[in-house]
N, C-alpha and C positions, 0 to 999 in steps of 0.2 A: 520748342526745341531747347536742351538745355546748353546752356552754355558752358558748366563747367568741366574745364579740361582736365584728362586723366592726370594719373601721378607721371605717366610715361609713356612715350608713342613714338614711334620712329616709319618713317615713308621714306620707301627708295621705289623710282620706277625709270631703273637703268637701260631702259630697250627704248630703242626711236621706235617711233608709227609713224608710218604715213597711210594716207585714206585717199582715195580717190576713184571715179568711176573707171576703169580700164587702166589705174596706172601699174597691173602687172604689167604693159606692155611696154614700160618705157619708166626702165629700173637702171639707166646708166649709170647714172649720180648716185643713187642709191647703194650700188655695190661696188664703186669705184676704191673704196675705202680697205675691202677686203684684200686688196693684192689677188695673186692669181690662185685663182681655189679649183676643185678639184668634190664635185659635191653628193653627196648623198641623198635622193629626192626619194625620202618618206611616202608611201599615201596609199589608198587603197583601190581596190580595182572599179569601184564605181565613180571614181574622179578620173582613174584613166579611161574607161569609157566614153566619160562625159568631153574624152579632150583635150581637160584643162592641164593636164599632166603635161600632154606634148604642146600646148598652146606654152607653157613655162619654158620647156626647151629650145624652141623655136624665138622667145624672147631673149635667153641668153647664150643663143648660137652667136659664137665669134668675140663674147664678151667675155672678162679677167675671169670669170666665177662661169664655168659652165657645170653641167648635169652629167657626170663619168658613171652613175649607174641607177639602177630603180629600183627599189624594195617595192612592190605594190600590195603585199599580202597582209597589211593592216586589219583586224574585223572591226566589227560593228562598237564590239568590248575587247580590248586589246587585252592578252596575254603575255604573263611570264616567258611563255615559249617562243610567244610571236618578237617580247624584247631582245631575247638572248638570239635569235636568229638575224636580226636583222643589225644586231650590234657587230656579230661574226659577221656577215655582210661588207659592212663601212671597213673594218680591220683588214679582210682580206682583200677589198679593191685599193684602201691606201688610201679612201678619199679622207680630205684633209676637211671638211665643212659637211654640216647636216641641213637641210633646209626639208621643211615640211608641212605639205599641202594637203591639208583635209579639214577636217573634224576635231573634235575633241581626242577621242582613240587616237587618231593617226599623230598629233600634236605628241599625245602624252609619251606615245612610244618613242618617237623623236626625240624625247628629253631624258628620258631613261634607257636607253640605249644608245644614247650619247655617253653615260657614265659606263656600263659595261666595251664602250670602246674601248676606250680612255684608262680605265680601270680594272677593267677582266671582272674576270668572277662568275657569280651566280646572280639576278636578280637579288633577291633573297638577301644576300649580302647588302643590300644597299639600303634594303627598307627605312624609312623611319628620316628625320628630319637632321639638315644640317651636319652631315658626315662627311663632306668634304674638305672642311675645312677651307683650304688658301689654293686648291689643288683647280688647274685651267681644263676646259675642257674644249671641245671644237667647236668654230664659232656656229650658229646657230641662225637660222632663218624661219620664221615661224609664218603661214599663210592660212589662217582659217575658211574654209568654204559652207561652215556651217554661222548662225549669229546665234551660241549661246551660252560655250564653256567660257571662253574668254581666257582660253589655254595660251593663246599667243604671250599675255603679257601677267601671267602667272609663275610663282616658284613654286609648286605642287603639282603633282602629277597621281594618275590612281589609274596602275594595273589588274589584270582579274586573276585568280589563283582560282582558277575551275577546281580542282582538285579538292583544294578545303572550301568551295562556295565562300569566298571571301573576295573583298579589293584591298589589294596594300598600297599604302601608301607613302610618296615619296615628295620630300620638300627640302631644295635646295634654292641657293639664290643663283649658283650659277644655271639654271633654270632660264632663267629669263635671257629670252634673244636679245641678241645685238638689234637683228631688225624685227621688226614685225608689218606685215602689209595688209592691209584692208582696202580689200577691190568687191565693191558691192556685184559685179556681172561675174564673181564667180559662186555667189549665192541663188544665183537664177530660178535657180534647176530641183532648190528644195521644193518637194509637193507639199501641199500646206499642212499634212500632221507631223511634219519633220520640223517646218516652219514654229507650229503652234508649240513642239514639245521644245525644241531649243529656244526659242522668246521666252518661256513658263522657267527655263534652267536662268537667263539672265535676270529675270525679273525676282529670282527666288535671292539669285547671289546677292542682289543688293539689299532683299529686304535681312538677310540674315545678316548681314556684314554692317547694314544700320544698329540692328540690337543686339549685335556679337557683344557679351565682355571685354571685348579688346577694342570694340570700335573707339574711333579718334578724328580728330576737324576733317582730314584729307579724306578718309574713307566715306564720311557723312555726308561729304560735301557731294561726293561721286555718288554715291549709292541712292543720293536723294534725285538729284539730275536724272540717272537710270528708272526711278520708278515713274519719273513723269513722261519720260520718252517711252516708254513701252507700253503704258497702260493709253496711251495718245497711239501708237504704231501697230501694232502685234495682228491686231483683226484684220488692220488692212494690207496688212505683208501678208498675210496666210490668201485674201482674197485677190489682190493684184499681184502676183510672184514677178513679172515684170517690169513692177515701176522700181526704178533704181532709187528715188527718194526713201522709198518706203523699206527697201535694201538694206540701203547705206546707214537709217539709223541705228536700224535693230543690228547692226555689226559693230557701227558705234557705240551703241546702247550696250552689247555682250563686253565688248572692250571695254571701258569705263565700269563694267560691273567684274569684269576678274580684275582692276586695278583697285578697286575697293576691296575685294574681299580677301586680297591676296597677303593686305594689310592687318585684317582685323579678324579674319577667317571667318567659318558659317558654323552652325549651329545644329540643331536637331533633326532638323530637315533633311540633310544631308545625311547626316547619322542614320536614319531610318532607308533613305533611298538608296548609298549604296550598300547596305543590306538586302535591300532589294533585287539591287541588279547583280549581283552579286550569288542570290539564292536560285533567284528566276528569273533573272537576265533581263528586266524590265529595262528600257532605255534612263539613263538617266534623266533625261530633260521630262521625261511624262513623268517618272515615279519623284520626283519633287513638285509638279504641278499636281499634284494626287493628294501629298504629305502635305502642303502648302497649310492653306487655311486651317488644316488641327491643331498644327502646331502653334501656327499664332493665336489659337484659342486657348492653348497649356499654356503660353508665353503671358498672356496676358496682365494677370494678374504682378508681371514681371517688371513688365515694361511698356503700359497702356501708356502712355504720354510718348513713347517713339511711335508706336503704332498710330498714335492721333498724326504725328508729324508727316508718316507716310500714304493717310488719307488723304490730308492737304496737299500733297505731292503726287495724288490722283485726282485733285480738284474735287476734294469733298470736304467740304468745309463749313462748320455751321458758329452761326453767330453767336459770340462772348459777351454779354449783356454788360456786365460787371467792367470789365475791361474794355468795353465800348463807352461807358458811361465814365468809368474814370478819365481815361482819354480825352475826353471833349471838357471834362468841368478844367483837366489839366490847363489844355488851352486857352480858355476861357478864364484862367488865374485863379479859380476855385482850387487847390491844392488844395488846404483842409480839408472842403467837401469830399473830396475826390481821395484822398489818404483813410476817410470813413467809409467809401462807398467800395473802397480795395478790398474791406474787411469781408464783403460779402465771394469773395474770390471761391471761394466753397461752389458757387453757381456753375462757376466758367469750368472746376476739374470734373461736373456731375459731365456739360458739354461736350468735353476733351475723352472722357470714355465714351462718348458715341460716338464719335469722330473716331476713337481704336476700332470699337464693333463693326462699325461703319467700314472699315478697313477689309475686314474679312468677308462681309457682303458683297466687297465689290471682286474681291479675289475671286467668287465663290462663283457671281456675276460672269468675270470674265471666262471662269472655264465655263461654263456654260455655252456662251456666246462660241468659245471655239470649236466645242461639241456640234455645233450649228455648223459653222464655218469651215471646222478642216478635221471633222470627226475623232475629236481628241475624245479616248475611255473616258469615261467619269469616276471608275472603282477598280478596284483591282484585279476584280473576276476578269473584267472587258480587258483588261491590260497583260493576263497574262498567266494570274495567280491560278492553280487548284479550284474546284468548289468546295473542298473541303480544307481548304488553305493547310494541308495536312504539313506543310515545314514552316510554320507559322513560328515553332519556338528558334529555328533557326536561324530564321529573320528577326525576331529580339533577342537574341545571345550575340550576333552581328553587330548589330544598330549598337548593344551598350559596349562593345570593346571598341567603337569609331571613335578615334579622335576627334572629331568633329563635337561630339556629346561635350567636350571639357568649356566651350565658349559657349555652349546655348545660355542666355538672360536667366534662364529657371534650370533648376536639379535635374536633372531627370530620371526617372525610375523603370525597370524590367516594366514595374504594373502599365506607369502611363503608355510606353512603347506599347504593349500590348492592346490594350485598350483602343489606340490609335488603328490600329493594322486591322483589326475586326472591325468596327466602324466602316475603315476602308473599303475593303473586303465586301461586305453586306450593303452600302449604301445605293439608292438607287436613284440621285439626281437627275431630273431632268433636262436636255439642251435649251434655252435660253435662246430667243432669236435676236438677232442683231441689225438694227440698218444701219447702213455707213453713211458717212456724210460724207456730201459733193464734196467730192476732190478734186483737187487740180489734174491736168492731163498725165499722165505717167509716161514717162523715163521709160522708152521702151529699152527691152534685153537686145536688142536688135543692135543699139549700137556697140554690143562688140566687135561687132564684125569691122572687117579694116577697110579704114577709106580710101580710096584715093587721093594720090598726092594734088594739091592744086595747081603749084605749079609746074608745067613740065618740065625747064629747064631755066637757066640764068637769065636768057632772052627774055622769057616769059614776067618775071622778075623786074629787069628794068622796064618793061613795056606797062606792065599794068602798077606795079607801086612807083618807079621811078616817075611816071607819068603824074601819076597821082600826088605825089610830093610837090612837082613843079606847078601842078594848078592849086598847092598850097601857097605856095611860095606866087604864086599871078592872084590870089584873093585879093578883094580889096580890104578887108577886114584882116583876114589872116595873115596876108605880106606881111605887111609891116612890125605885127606880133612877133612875127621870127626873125626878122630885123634887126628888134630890140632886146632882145635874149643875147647880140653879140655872141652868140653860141658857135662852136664847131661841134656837129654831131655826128656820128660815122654807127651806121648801122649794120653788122656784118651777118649776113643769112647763110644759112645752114640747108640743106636737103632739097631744095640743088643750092650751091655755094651762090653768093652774088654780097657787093660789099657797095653801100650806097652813103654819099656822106653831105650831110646840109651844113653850106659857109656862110655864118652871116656873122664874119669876124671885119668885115669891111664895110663898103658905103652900099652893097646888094647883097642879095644872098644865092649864095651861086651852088646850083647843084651836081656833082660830081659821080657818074654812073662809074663803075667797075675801082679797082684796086689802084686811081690813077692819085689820090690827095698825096702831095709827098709832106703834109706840115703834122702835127701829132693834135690828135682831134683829143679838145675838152673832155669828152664825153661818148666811150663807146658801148653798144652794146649790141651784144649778140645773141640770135635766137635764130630755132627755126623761121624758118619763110611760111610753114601754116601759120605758126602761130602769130606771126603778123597780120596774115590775113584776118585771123580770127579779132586779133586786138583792135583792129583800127574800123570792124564795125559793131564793137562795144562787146564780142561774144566771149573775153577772155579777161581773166582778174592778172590783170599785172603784179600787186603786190605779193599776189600767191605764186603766180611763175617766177619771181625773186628768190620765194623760199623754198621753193622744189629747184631751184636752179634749172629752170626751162629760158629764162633770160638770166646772163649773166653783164653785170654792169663795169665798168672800169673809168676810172679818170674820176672827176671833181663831179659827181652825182649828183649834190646839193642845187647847185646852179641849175641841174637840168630844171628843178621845179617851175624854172618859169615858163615853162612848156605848156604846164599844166590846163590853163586857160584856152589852149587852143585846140585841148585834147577833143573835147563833147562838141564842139561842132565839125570837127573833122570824121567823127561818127557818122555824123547825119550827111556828110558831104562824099564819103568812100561809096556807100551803094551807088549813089546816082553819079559819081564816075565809072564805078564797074558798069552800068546802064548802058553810060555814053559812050563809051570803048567798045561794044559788043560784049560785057562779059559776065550779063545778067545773070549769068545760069551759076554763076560763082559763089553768088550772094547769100548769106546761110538764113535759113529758116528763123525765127524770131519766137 
């Protein structure tokens, strides 16, 4: 990888994320920030089928930001007509905030019909890059249900103009949401060729945005991470669509690849495909896993030493004799030797281009495997195209006016475009079988569903943690630990209320059930009552419920540390008091 940095780079990635399994359902803290909105919920009708539309409403019934109307007529390739309608929409209901749940399409419409609110006009009017200037738009809520555009946390947007068989394109910074939310159980429900073609769109954005002309340390860094998480994830999200591990990265993985490429932009790939979808409507995420591998075979001669770099970032990697041998006489104190045996470095770049070739075998590899796996075309006939691909010149007069073509590593030409597309077109790849390797259990989709609360009410509360606390405080080991802490600590629960506070600011330590301490406790904190349950038999990351503010801390914090120590056998001592209380059945799965 080379190290030297451009003349000039600049990274802004203004939008929070937060990621979580089910944390659409518990967005309090999250939108507290917005004041009281009034919102626009973006998406298309096979996301309100699925639910998830009203499963969002039903989260923010009664909160500062509710849902006052629904656009749902998003397609597949969103339209000029479909922006301009649904901008008219947001205008004439008044709502003051856009938030929007789907896909790519439904994202991009969100963004660009965010400006014709705000701004009037025609589509048309807006095309093209950075016309905004200093001008505000409505705050912004982005929810991907797809892992692959990585629209959420992008400033570019691409409408279809059915009419001229083209995509326009649109790039602003005010673009980028305030929020963005990644909940892997609302990618469930892709069936694995929707799976295969959006993994194939995040995997493409980072290898383009690795060898864009504009790439830089921030983008590299991301786009390198992305190729390793997907070429590791892709087959086995297409074959388990349940396990939420296998979810959450490739949503990760799509995010982290539009925060790269949003920086350093893509390349020829992209240039050809939405020309593609564009002529003949091909999805974007397949007609880039199609383009994929030709492209990095025109690139090559470009940029063979990034492409080595993103072999080894699919764990293909072969030995450098020269730079092996120098290394070892290095340490060994041979330096002269070793400054003579550098000279043969000629060895290690013959290496490093099979490690680039190497690169595209395994690209070429993967679509295969998913041809196997989740019946991804292999060519363009299966995908979509004519047998006599008769708008063939259509699709290269497209591809060379894409902006896109200005960052590819290599020129590109009408001929090579062309060249590429017939190839395409005619190629007759085989599918490629695949075995998976033993996985761990999957994350079933099952728990979106809503739990029940554990405890029924405050009673319940003191009975079983109050209880629990005081055979803390009766340990013979543990007493005394809380003893010596000199600690006041006041724990106050939430969902049902109940406020419980440990004194061991005297010669015992005395426990105090309900709202009765009248002295001002060291150290409070508060949280729901699940989630103590959950914390105190090991099933919950406290430092993370800190930063999602699901506990919130107050008083002299530092000092609680000396708690610490008593934390992991109080673990192991909570079930077998839930045991001995009757209240086995509470106990969570492990």
């Amino acid at each position: 990888m080379s190290a030297i940095l451009p003349e000039f780079f600049e990274f802004s990635m203004p939008s929070r994320v937060i990621y979580g399994a089910n944390i659409i359902d518990d967005l309090d803290e999250s939108i507290a920030g917005f004041g009281l909105r009034k919102a626009m919920l973006v998406t298309d009708g096979i996301i309100v089928d699925l639910g998830l539309a009203d499963r969002l409403k039903a989260c923010l019934a009664g909160k500062n930001v509710v849902i006052g109307e629904v656009f749902a007529d998003v397609p597949a390739n969103s339209t000029i007509a479909t922006v301009e309608r649904c901008a008219e929409r947001i205008r004439n209901s008044r709502c003051n905030m856009i938030i929007g749940l789907g896909g790519g399409s439904v994202m991009d419409t969100a963004k660009v019909a965010n400006i014709l609110a705000v701004k009037g006009g025609r589509a048309e009017d807006h095309m093209g890059a950075y016309l905004l200037g200093d001008d505000v738009l409505l705050p912004l809520i982005l929810i991907p249900t797809t892992a692959g555009t990585g629209s959420e946390v992008t400033k570019v947007a691409i409408i279809a103009d059915p009419e001229k068989n083209i995509k326009l394109p649109f790039a602003e910074t005010q673009f980028f949401p305030q929020l963005a939310i990644l909940d892997p159980t609302l990618t469930t429900s892709m069936p694995p060729g929707l799976t295969a073609a959006t993994g194939m769109d995040a995997l493409t954005h980072a290898i383009e945005a690795y060898v864009s002309r504009e790439a830089q340390p921030a983008s590299d860094a991301l786009a390198l991470y992305v190729v390793r998480l997907v070429n590791e994830t892709l087959l086995d999200a297409c074959r388990e669509p349940a396990n939420l591990e296998f979810r959450g990265r490739m949503l990760v993985a799509s995010c982290l690849a539009g925060m790269a490429f949003t920086q350093s932009m893509v390349g020829m790939v992209h240039g050809i495909s939405h020309a593609l979808g564009g002529v003949y409507h091909i999805p974007h995420g397949l007609a880039n896993a199609l383009v994929l591998p030709e492209v990095m075979n025109y690139n090559m001669s470009a940029c063979s030493r990034r492409y080595a770099d993103i072999a080894e970032a699919m764990r293909i990697e072969l030995p450098k004799p020269v730079a092996t041998a120098k290394n070892l006489l290095d340490l060994a104190g041979f330096r002269k030797v070793g400054s003579l045996v550098d000279k043969g470095r000629l060895i290690d770049e013959v290496v490093r281009m099979a490690e680039a070739r190497a690169a595209v075998l395994r690209i070429r590899e993967l679509l295969g495997q998913l041809a196997t796996v989740a019946a991804l075309p292999l060519n363009l006939m299966n995908a979509g195209v004519d047998a006599d691909f008769a708008k063939l010149d259509l699709v290269v007069d497209a591809a060379m006016m894409d902006g896109s073509m200005l960052y590819n590593p290599r020129d590109v030409t009408s001929e090579s475009v062309n060249v590429i597309l017939k190839k395409l077109h005619s190629q007759r790849p085989s599918p490629v079988s695949y075995l998976p390797p033993i996985s761990a259990s999957a994350a079933s989709a099952d728990s979106t569903k809503e739990k029940a609360r554990v405890f029924e009410d405050s009673t319940m509360i003191y009975d079983v943690l109050g209880n629990f606390y005081q055979s803390l405080i009766d340990h013979e080991e543990l007493g005394p630990r809380l003893l010596n802490s000199h600690l006041v600590v006041q724990f106050r629960y939430s969902d049902p209320e109940a406020v419980i506070t440990l004194d061991a600011s005297g010669s015992e330590v005395v426990l105090y059930l309900g709202d009765v301490y009248d002295g001002v406790p060291e150290v409070t904190m508060s949280m729901k009552a699940d989630f103590a349950h959950a914390f105190w038999q090991g099933k919950a990351n406290f430092l993370t419920a800190l930063t999602r503010r699901q506990v919130t801390s107050k008083g002299n914090v530092p000092k609680a540390v000396k708690l610490l120590p008593i934390l992991k056998p109080a673990y192991e001592l909570y079930p077998e008091h839930l045991k001995s209380h009757g209240h086995g059945h509470l106990i969570l799965a492990s």
